[in-house]
N, C-alpha and C positions, 0 to 999 in steps of 0.2 A: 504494500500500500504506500511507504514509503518513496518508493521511486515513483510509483504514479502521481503522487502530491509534489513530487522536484519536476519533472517532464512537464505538467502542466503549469509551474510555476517559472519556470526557466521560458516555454509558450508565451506566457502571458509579460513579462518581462521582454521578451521579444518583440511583442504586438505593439506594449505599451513605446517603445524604443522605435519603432517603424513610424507608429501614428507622430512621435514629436517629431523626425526626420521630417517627415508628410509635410506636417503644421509649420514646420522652420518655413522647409522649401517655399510653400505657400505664401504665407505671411511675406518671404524674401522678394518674391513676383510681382505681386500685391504689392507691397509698401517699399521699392526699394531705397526710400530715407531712414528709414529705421533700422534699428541694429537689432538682432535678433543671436540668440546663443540659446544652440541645444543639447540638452542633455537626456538623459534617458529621463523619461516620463516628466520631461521638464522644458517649456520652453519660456524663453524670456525675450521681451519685448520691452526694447527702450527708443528713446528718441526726447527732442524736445516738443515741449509741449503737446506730451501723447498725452494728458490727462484730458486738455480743451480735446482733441481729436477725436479722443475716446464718445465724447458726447456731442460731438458732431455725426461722426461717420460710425454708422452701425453696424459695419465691415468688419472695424476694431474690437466692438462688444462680442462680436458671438463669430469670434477664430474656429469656434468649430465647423463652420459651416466652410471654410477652406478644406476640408479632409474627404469632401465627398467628389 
């Protein structure tokens, strides 16, 4: 049972690492002023003045919608 809860966990760690790759790329296309750094199940988004941006463009709120 042990290795089937690593195999699936090492999977899932995989997916979660594709999807921020995905999101980096994404967002990099999309915004190419902004700096963007990824890490596994992590991506970060800076620039100036991304807070005003953020509530401007609804692009920025809802980055998930780059993954499809």
């Amino acid at each position: 049972m042990e290795r089937l809860e690593a195999r699936a966990r090492e999977r899932a760690e995989r997916a979660a690492a594709e999807a921020a790759a995905r999101l980096g790329e994404g967002v990099r296309s999309a915004f190419p002023e902004l700096g963007v750094d990824v890490e596994p199940e992590r991506v970060l988004v800076r620039g100036a003045g991304l807070g005003r941006r953020m509530l401007a463009e609804p692009a920025l709120r809802w980055l998930g919608g780059l993954l499809r």
